[in-house]
Backbone as CSV, one residue per row, in Angstrom:
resi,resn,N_x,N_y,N_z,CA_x,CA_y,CA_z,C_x,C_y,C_z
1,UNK,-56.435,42.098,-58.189,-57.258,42.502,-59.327,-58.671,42.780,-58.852
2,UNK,-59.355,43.715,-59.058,-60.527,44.507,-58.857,-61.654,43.522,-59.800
3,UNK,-63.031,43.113,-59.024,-63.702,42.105,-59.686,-64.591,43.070,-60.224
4,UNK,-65.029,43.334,-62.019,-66.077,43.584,-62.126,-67.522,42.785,-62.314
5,UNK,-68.551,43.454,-63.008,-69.446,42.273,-62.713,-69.996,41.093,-63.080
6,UNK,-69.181,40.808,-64.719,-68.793,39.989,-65.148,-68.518,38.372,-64.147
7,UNK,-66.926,39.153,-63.742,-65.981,38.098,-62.997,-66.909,37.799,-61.294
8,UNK,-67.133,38.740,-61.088,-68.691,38.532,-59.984,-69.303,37.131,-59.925
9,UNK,-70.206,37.244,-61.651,-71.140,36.506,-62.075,-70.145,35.260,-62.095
10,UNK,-69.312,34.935,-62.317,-68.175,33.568,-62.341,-67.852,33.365,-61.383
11,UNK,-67.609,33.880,-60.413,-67.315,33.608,-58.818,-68.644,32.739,-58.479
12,UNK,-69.558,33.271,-58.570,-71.084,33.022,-57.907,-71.313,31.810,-58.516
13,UNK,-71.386,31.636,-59.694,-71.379,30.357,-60.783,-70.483,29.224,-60.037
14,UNK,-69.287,29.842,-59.863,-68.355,28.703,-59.509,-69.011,27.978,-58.003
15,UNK,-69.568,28.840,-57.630,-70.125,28.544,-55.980,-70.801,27.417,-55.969
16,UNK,-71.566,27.225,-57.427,-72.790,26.628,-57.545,-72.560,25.074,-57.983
17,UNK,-71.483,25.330,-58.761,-70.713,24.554,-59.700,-70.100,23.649,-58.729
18,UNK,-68.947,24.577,-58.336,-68.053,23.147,-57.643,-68.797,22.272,-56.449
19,UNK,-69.743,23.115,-56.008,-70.358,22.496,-54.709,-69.824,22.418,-53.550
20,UNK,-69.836,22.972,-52.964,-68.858,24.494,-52.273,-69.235,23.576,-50.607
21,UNK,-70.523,23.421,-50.358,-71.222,23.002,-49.194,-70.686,21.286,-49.054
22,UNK,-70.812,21.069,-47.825,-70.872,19.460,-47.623,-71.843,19.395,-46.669
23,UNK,-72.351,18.232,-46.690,-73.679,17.932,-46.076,-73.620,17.997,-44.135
24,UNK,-72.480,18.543,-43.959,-72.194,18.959,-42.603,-71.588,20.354,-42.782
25,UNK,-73.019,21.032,-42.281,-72.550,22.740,-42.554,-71.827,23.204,-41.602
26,UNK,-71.188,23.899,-41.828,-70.271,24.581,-40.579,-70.505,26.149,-40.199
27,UNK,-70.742,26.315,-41.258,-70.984,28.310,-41.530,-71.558,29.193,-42.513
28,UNK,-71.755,30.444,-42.332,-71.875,31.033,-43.258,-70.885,31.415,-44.440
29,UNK,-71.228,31.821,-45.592,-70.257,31.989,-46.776,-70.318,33.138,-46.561
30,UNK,-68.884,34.224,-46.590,-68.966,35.141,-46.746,-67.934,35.811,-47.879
31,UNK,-67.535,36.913,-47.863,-67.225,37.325,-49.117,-66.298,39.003,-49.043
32,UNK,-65.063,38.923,-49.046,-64.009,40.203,-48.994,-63.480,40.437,-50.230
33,UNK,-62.703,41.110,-49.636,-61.920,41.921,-50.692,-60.472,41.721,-50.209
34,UNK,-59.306,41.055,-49.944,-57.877,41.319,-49.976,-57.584,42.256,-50.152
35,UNK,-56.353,42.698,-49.617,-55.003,43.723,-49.925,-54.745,43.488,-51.061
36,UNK,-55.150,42.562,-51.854,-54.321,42.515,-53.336,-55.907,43.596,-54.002
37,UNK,-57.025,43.432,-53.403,-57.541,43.980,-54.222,-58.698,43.257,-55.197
38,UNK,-58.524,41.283,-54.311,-59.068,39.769,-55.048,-59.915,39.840,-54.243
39,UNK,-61.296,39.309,-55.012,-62.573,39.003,-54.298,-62.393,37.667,-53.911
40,UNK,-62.782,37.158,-52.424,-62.663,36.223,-52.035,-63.970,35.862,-51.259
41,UNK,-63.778,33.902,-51.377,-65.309,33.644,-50.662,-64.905,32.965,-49.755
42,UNK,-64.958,32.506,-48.492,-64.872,31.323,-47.349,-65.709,30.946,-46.529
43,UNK,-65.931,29.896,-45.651,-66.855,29.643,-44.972,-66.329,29.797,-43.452
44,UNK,-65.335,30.737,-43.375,-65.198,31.064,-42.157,-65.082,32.379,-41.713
45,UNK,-65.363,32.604,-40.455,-65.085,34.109,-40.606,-63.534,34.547,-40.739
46,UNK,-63.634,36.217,-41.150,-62.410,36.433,-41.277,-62.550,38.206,-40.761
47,UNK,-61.210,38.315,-40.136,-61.284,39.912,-39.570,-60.824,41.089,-40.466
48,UNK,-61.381,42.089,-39.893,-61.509,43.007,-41.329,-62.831,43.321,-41.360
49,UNK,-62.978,44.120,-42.920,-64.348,44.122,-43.233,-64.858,42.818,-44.180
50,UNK,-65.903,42.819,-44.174,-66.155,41.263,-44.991,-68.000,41.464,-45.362
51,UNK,-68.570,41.215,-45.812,-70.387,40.915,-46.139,-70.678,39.263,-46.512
52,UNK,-71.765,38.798,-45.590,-72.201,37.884,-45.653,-72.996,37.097,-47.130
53,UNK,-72.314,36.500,-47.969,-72.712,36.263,-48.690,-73.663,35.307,-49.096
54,UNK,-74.068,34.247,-48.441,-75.104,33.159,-47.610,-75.262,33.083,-46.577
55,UNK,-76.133,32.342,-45.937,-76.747,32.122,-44.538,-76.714,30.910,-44.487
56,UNK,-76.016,29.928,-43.635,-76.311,28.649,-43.499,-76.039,28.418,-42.281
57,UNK,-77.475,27.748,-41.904,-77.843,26.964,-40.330,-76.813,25.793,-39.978
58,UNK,-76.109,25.813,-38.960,-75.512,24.758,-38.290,-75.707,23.240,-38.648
59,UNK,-75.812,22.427,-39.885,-76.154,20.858,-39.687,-77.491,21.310,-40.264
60,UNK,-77.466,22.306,-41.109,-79.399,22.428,-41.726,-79.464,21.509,-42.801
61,UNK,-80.984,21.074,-43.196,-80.720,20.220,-44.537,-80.315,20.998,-45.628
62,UNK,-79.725,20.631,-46.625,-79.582,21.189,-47.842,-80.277,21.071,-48.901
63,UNK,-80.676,22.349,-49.731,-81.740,22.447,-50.267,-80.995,21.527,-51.809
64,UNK,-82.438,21.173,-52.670,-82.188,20.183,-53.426,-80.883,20.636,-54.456
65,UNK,-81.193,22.179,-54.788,-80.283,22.785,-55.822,-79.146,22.257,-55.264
66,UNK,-78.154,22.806,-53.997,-77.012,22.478,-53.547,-76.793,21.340,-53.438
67,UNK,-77.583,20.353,-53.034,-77.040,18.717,-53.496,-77.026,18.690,-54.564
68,UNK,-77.745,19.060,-55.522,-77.342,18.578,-57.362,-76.315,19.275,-57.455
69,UNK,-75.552,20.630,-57.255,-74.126,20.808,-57.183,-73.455,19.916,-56.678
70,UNK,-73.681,19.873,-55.600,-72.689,18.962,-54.576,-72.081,17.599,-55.738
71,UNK,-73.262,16.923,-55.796,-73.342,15.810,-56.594,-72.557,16.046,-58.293
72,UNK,-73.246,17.111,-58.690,-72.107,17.218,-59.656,-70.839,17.338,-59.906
73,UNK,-70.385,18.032,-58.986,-68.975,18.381,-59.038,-68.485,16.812,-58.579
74,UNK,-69.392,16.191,-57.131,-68.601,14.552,-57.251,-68.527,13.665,-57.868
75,UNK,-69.306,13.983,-58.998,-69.361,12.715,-60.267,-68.586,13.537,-61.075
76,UNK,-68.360,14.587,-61.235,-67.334,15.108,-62.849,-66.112,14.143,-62.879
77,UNK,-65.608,13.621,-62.041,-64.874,13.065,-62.489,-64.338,11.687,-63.396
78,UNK,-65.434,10.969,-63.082,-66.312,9.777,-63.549,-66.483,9.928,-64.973
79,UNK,-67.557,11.401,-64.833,-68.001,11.592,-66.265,-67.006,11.892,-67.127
80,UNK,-65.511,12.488,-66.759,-64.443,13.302,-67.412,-64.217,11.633,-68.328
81,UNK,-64.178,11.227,-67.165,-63.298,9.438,-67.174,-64.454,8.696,-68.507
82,UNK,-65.281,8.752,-68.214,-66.085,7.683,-69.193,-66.133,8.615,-70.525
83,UNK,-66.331,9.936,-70.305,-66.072,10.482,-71.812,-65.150,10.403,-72.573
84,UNK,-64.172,10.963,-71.995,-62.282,10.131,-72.649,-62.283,8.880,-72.898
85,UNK,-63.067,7.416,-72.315,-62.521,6.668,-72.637,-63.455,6.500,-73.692
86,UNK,-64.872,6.729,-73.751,-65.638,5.673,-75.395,-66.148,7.524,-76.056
87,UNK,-65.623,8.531,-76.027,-65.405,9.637,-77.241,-66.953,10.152,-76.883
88,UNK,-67.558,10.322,-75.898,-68.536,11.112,-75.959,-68.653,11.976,-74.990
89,UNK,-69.423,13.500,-75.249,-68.597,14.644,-74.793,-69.527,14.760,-73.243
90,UNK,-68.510,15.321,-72.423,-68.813,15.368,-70.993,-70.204,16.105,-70.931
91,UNK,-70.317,17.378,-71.489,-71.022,17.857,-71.308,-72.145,17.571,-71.943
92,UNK,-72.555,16.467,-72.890,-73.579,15.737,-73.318,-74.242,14.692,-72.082
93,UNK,-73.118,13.970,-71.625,-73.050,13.382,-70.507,-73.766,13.894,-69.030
94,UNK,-73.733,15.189,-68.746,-74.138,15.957,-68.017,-75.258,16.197,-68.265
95,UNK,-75.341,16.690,-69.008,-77.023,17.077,-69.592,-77.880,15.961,-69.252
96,UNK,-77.812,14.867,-69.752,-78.715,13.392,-69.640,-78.786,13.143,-68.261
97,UNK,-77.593,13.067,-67.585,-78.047,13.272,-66.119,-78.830,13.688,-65.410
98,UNK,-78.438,14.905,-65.578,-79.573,16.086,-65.256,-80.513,16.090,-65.643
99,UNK,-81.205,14.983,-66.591,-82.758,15.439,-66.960,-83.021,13.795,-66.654
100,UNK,-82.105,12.825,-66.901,-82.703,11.583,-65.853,-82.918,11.458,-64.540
101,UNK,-81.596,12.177,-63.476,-81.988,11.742,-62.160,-82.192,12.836,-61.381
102,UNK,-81.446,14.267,-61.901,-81.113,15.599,-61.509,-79.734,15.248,-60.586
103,UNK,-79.193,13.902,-60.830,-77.913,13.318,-60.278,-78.056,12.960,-58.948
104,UNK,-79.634,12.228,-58.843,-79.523,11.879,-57.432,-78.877,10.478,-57.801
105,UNK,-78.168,9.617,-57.287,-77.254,8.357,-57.785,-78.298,6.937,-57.307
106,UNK,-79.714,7.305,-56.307,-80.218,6.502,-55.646,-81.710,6.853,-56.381
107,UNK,-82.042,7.257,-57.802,-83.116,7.853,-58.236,-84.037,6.438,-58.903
108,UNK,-84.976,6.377,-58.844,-85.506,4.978,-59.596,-86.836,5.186,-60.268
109,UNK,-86.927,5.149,-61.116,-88.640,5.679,-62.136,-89.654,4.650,-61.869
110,UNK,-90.738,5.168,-62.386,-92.032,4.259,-62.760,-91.427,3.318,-62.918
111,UNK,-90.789,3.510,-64.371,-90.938,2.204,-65.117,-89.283,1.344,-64.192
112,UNK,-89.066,1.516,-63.573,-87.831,0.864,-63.059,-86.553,1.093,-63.394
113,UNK,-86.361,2.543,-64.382,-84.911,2.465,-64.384,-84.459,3.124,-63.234
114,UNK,-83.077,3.042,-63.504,-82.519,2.782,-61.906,-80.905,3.766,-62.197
115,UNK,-80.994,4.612,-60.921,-79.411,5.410,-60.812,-79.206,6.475,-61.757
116,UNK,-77.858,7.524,-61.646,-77.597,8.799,-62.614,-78.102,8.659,-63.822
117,UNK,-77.888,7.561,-64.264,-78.399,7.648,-65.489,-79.816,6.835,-66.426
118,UNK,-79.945,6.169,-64.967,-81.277,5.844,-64.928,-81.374,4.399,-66.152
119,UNK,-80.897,3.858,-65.955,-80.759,2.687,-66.806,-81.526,1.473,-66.316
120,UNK,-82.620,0.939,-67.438,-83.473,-0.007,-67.524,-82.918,-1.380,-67.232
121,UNK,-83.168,-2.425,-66.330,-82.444,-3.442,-66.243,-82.010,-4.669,-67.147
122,UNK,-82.843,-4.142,-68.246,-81.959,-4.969,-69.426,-81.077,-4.351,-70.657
123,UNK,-81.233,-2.653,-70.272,-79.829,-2.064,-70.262,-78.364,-2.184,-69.591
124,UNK,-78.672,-2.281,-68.372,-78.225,-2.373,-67.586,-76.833,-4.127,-68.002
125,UNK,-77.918,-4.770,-67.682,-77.654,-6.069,-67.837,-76.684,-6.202,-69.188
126,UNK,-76.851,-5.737,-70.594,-76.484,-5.633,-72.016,-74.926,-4.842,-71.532
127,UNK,-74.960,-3.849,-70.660,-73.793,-3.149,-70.406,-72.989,-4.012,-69.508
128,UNK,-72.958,-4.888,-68.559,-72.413,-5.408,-67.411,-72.526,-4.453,-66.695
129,UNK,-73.698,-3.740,-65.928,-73.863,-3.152,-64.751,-74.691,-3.875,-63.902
130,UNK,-73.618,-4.458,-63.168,-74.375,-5.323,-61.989,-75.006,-4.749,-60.647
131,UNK,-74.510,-3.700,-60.461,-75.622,-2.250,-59.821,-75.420,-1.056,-60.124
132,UNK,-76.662,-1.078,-60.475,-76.861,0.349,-61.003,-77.031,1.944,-60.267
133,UNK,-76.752,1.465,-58.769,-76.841,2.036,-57.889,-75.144,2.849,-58.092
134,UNK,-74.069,1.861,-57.953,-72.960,2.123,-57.962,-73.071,3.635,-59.508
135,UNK,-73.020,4.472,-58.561,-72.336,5.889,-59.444,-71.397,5.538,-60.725
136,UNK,-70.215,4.785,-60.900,-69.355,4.419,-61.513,-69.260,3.530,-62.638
137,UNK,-70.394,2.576,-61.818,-70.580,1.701,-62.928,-71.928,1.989,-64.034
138,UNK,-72.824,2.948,-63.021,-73.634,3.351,-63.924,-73.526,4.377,-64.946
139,UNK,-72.622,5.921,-64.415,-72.067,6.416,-65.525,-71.819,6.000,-66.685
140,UNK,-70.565,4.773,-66.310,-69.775,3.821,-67.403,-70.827,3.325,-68.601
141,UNK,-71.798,2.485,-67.795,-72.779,1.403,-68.600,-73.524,2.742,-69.783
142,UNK,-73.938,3.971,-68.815,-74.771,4.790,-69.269,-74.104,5.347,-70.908
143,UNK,-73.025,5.632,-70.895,-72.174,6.513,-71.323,-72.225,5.622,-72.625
144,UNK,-71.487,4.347,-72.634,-71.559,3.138,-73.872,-72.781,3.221,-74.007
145,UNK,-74.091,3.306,-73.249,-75.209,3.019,-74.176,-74.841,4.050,-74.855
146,UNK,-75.065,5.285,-74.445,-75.366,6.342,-75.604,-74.198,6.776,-76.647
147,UNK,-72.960,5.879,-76.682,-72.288,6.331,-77.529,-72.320,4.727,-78.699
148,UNK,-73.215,3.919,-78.245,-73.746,3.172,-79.348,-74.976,3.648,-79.931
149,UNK,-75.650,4.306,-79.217,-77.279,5.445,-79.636,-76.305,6.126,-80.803
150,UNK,-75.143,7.298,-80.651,-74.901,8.039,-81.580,-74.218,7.397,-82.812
151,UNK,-73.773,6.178,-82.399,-72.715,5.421,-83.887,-73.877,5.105,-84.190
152,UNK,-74.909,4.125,-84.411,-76.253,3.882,-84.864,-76.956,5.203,-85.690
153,UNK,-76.942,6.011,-85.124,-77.831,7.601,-85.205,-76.544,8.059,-86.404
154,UNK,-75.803,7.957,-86.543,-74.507,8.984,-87.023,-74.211,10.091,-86.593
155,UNK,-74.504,10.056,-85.251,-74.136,11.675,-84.607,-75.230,12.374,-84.264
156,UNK,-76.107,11.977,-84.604,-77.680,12.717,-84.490,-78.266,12.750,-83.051
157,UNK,-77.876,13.608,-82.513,-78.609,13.504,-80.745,-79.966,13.715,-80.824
158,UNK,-80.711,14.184,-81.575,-81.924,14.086,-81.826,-82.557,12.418,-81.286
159,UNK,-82.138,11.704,-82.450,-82.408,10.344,-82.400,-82.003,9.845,-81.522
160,UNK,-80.726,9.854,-81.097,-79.826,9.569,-79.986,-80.816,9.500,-78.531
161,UNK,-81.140,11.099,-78.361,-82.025,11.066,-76.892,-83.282,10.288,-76.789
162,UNK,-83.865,10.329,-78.070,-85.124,10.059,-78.072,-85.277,7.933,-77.994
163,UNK,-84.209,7.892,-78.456,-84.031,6.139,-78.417,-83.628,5.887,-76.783
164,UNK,-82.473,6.810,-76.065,-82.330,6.681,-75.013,-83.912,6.537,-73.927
165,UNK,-84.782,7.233,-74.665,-85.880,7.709,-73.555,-86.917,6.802,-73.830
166,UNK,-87.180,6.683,-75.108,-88.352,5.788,-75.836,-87.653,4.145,-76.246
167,UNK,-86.652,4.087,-76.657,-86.268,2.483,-76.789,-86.139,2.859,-78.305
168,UNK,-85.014,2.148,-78.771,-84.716,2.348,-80.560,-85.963,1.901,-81.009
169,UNK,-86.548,0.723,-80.518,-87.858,0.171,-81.314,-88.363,1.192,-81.469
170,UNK,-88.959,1.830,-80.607,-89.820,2.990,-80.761,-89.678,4.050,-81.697
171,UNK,-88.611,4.440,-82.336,-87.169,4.941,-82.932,-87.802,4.857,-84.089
172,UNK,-87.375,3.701,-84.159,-87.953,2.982,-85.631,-89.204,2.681,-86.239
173,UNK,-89.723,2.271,-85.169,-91.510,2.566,-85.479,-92.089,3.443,-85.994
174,UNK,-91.637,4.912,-85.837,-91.858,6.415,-85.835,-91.114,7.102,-86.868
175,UNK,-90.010,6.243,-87.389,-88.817,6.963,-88.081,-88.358,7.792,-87.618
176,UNK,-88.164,7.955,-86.758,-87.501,9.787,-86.093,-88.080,9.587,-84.743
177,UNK,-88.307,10.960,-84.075,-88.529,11.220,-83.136,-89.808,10.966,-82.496
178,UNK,-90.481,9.991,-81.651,-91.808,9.026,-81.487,-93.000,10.545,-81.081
179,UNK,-93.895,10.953,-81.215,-94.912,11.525,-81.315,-95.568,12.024,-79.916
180,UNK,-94.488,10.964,-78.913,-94.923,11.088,-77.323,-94.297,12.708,-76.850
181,UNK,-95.616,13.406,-76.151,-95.072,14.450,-75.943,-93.516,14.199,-74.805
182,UNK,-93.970,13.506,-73.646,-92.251,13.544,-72.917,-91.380,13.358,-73.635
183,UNK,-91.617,12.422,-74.527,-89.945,12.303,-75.742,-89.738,13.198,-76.369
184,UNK,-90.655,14.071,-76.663,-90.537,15.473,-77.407,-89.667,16.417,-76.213
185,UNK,-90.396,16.166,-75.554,-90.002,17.973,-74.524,-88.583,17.242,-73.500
186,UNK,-87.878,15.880,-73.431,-87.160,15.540,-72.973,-86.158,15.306,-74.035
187,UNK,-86.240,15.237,-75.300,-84.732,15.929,-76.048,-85.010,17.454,-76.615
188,UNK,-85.584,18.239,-75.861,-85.859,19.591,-76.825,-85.124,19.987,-75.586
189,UNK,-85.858,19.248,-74.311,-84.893,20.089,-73.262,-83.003,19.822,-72.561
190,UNK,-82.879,18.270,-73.385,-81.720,18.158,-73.217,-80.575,19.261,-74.178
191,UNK,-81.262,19.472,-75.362,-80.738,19.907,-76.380,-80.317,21.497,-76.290
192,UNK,-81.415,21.595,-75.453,-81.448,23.425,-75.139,-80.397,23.492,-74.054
193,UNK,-80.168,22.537,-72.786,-79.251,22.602,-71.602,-77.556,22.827,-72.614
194,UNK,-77.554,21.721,-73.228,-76.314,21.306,-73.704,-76.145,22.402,-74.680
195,UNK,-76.688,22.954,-75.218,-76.295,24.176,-76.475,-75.782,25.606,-74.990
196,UNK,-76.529,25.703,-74.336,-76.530,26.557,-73.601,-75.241,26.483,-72.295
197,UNK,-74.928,25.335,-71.926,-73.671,24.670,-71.113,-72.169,24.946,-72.180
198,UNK,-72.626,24.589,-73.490,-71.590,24.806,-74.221,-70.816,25.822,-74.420
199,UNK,-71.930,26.791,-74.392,-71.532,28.332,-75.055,-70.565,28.951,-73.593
200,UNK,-71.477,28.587,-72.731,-71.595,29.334,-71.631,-69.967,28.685,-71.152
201,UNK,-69.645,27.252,-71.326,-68.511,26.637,-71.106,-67.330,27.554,-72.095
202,UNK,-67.909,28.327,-73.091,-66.795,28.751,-73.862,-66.591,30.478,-73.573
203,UNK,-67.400,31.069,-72.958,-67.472,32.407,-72.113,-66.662,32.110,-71.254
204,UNK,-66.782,31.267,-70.194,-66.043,30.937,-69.031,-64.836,31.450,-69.441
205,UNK,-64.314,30.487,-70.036,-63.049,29.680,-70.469,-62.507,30.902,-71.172
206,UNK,-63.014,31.721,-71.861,-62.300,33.140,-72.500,-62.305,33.985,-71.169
207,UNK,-63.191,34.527,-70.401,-63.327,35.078,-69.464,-62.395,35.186,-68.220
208,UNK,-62.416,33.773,-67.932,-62.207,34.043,-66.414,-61.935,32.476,-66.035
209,UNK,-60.426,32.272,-65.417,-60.917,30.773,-64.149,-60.866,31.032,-62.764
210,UNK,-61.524,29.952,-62.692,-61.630,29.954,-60.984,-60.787,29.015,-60.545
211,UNK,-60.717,29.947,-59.256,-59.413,28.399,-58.532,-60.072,28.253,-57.202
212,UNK,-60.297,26.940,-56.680,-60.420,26.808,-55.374,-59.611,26.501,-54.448
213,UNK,-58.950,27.221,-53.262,-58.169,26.099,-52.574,-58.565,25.780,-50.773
214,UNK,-58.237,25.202,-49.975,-58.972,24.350,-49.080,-57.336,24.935,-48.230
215,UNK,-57.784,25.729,-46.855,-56.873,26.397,-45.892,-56.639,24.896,-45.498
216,UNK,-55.251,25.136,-44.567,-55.001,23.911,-43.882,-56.132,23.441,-42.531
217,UNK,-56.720,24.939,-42.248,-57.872,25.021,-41.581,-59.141,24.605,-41.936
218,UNK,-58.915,24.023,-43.065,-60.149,23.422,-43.801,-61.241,24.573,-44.714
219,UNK,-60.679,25.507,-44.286,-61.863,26.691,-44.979,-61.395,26.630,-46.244
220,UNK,-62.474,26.724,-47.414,-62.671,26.896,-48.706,-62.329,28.912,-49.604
221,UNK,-61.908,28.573,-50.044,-61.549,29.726,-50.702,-61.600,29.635,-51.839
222,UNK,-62.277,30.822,-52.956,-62.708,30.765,-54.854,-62.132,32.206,-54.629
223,UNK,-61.348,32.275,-55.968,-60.545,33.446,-56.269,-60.337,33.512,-57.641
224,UNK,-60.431,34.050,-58.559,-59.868,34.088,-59.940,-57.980,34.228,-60.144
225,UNK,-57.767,34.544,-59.070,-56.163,34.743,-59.049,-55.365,33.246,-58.418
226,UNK,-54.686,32.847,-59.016,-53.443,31.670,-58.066,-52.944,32.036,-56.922
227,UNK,-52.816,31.366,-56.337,-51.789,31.166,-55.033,-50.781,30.560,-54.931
228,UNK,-49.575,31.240,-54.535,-48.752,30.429,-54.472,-48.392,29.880,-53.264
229,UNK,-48.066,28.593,-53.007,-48.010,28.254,-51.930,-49.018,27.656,-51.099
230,UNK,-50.400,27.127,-51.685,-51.664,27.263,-51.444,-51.933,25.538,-52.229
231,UNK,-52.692,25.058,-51.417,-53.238,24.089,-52.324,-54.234,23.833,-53.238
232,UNK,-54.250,23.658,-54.382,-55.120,24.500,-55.602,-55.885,22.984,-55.597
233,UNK,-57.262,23.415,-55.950,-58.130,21.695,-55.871,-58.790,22.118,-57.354
């Protein structure tokens, strides 16, 4: 199947998404076309004609964007896991991440919260997260706070973020949303990610999937088409 530029733009996305790189580079990404006619990406070379689609140095550091991929795609699963189990949606889940740690798992604030989701130690403590370092357990702890923020709130992520960021006291003090500009511009901007992840999650999903699969040679391959015979990740 012939990629237009649409399915392009989803290939490239997916690049970003799954987190394509590991922190031991091997090569450049490059980018063909098959006999079938399928746009394909790998990190190895391949004979034929082909165009270099990244540049990556031997063992170079990786720039911050590609670790917050990296990192995302290794926590989705966590997050899949803690959303299924206490009913709050992944991609809400994601969002808060991303504007607490940018998913570094070792991130720690001023004020001392601590890990993905950046949880205060007598959050922490209220959840049974005995480190907050641990990715897993902090997701978990993170996830129950905020799906006791929304039963409290009745669904209201408004209130929801802003108690997450400011403390319910604060919540309540204010009646609504506390007057502090960061609490302002840190649920205006969670709110805008997650409206915008959503939609964009529902383009995808009409559009186009991606499949990745991993050669026995270890090279990475994104294709919109299946393979058969291929190990699909």
């Amino acid at each position: 199947m012939h990629m237009n530029g649409y399915n392009l733009f989803c290939i490239t996305l997916a690049v970003c998404v799954l987190g394509l790189f590991a922190t031991d580079v091997r090569a450049d990404i490059v980018k063909f076309v098959d006999g079938d006619g399928v746009l394909n990406f790998t990190d190895r070379g391949v004979t034929g004609q082909y165009d270099v689609f990244m540049r990556v140095r031997a063992h170079a550091p990786l720039p911050r964007s590609v670790l917050y991929s990296a990192n995302r795609h290794r926590y989705m699963p966590l997050i899949n896991a803690a959303a299924a189990e206490h009913g709050v949606d992944a991609g809400f889940i994601v969002c808060v991440i991303e504007a607490e740690s940018g998913f570094n798992p070792a991130a720690v604030s001023r004020a001392g919260a601590r890990g993905l989701m950046q949880l205060m130690p007598s959050t922490a403590m209220q959840y049974r997260v005995d480190n907050p370092f641990d990715p897993e357990s902090n997701i978990f702890g993170g996830t129950r706070h905020l799906k006791s923020l929304l039963k409290k709130y009745r669904g209201n992520m408004k209130l929801t973020l802003a108690a997450y960021n400011a403390g319910e006291d604060t919540v309540a003090k204010y009646d609504g949303v506390p007057p502090f500009r960061e609490t302002r511009e840190y649920v205006k901007k969670i709110l805008q990610n997650y409206t915008k992840s959503a939609a964009l999650s529902v383009r995808l999903a009409a559009k186009s999937k991606i499949y990745r699969y991993t050669a026995s040679d270890g090279s990475i391959l994104l294709t919109d088409t299946p393979r058969m015979g291929k190990d699909l990740n």
